[in-house]
N, C-alpha and C positions, 0 to 999 in steps of 0.2 A: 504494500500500500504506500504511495506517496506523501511527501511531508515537507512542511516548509516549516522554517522559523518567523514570527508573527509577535512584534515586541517580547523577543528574545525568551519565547516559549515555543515551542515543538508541536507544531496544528497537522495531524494525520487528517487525510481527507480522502475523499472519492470521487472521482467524474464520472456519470454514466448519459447515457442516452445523446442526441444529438438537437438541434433546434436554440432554439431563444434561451438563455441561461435563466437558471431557477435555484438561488442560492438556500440550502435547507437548513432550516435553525431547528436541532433535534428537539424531542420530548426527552422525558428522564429524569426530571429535576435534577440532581447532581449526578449524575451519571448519564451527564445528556450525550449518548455516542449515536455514530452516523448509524451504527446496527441497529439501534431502535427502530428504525422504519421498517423494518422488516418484522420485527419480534415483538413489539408494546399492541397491545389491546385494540385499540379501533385501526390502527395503521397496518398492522397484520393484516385483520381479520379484511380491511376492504381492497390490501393490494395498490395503494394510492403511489406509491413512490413507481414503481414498474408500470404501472398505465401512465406515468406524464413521461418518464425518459421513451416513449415509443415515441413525443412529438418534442420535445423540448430535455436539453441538456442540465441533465442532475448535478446538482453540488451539494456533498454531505461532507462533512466533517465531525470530527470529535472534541467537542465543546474543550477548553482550557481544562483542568482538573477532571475530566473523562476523560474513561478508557485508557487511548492509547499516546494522546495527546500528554504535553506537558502543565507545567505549572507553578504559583510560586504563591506564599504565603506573603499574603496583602489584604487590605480592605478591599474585596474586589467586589465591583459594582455591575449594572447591567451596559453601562456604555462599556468595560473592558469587554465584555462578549460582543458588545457589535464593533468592534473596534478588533477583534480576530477576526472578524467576518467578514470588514473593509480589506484590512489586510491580507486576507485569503482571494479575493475577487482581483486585487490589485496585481497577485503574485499570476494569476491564471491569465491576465491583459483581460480582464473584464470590467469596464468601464458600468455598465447599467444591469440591473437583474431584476427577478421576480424572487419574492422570497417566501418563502413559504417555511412560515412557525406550527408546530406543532405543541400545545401544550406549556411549559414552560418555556419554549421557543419563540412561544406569540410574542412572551415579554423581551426578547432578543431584538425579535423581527420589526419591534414598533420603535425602540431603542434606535435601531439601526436607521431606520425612515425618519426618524426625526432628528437624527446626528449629520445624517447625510441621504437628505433627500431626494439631489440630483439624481442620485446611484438607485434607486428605488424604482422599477417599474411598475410594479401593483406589488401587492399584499394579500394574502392565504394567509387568513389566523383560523387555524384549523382548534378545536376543543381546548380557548385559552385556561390557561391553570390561573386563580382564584378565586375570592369569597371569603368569606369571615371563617368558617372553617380550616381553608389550605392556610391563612394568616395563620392562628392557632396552630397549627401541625406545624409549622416550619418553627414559629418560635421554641416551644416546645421539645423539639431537636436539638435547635443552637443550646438551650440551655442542659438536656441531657448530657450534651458534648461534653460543655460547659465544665458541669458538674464532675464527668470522669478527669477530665486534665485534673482540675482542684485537687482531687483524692489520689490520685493514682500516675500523673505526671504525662509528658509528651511522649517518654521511652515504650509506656505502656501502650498507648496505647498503638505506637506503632507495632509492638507486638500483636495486637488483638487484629489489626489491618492481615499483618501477614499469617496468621493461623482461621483466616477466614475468607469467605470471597464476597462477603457486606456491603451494601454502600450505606449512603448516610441516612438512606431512608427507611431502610431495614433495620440497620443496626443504627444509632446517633453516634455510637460511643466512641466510634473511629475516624467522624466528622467528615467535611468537606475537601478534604486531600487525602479520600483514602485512595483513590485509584493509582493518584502519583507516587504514593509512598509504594503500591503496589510494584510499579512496573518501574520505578527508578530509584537504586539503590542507592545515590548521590544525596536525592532531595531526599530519603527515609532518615538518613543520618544526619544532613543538616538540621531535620524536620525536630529529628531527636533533640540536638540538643541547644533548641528555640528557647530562649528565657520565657519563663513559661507565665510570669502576669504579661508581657508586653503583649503575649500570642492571646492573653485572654482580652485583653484591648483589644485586636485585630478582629478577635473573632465577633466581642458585642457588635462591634460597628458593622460590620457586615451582615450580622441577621437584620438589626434595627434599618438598616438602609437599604436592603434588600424588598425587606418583608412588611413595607411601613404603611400598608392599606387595605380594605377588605374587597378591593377592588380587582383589579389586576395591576399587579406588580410590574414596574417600570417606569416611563415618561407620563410625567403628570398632565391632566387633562389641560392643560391651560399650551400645552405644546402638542400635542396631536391635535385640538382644534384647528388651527390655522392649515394641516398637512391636506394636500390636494394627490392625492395617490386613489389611484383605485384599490377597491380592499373588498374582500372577499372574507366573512365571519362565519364558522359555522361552530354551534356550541354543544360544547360539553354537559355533561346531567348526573354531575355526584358531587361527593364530598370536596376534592381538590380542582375538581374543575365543575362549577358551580353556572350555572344558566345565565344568572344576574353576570359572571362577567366577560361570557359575550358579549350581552347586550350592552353593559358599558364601552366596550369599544365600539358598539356599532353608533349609540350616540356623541362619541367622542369624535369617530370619523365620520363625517358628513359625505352625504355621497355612497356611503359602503352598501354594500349587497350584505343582508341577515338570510342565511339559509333558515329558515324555521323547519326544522324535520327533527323529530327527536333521534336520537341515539342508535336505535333498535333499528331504525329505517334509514340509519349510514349505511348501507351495505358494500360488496363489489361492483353489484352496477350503480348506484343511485351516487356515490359519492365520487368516485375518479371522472365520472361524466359531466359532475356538476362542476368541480375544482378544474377540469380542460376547458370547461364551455367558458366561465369566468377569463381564463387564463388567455384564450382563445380570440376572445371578443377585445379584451386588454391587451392583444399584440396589435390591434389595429386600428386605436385609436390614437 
């Protein structure tokens, strides 16, 4: 698999299909990898990634702190993810794209539209992740984390990373660089011996500014207002991906197309037909 370096972290990615470029901001929460489109819940089940590379050129990647990608202990925000994802477009000579967020990817995908909008062809927020619930679970987490460093130190729980295959959703207690502590033996031992209150500064600030509304997480509504992209919203119907916040983005983006179909009725035909036909109509405007 191919890899670039992206403000001097390590971004594994994939190119498939051929056509209009369609840069994919994975599902996952922390463990957002380009394999997700293949393996996570509605994206499996309806086939969406292989029905759009038959007309347009796929780009996945492995989010910063996924997978296979690298990563680095910081307050890191949702403009650092769209900001690999500039960087990844930039590396391939891709000037303009279609992006397409899945899940905690929508909060990438809007990030990224409103950092750099030139670069924006339309918008797919596929089943965005929030609501007052996914708030609560994420906080919840950081603070589990939280709690094990306190008790048990940063050596620990790099231990607990490599005698398990966890991520932070599963397990908290190995946090948001387990994947890298995983696959890079470098960053497990710097990771190790991080002064471990500066790391717990690091880490409040990142859930608090991550996770700071019951909406959907990312660019505040006072900056997607003004965005003029076509956008393509089809929602989610549970606990982390909550109805209310499609439909916040659909009233945030003016203009947007709200698939109203519940969940059940995503299938393999009804949904790759509908995410082409949007896509379709927005190469030729």
């Amino acid at each position: 698999m191919p890899s670039t370096t992206i403000d001097g972290i390590t971004t594994h990615y994939e190119v498939t299909g051929t056509g209009p470029p369609v840069l994919l901001c994975s599902p996952g929460g922390f463990n957002a990898t380009l394999d997700n489109w293949s393996t996570h819940g509605v994206y499996r089940r309806t086939g969406l990634v292989p029905r759009l590379a038959e007309r347009y050129t796929c780009i996945a990647f492995d989010r910063r702190e996924s997978g296979r990608s690298g990563g680095r202990v910081e307050r890191v925000s949702w403009v650092h993810y769209a900001r690999q994802g500039k960087g990844l477009l930039e590396h391939l000579g891709v000037d303009r794209a279609f992006l397409l967020g899945g899940c905690v990817g929508c909060s990438v995908a809007t990030t990224f539209a409103v950092s750099y909008p030139d670069a924006v062809a339309g918008l797919v927020l596929y089943s965005p992740a929030g609501g007052a619930r996914y708030r609560l679970a994420q906080h919840a987490r950081f603070a589990r984390h939280a709690a094990f460093v306190a008790e048990h130190g940063l050596a620990e729980v790099v231990d607990r990373v490599r005698q398990s295959v966890a991520g932070f959703s599963e397990d908290p207690c190995v946090g948001p660089w387990a994947p890298v502590i995983r696959t890079d033996p470098g960053f497990a031992a710097s990771y190790a011996a991080l002064d471990p209150d500066r790391y717990q500064v690091v880490l409040a600030g990142l859930g608090a500014t991550m996770f700071d509304r019951d909406s959907v997480p990312g660019p505040e509504p006072v900056d997607l207002l003004p965005l003029d992209v076509p956008a393509l919203i089809v929602p989610g119907q549970d606990a982390s991906h909550a109805t209310s916040a499609a439909w916040f983005l659909h009233e945030c983006l003016g203009g947007s197309e709200y698939w109203d179909v519940p969940v059940a009725e995503q299938t393999e035909v009804t949904a790759p037909a509908r995410v082409l036909s949007f896509l379709d109509c927005a190469v030729t405007r």
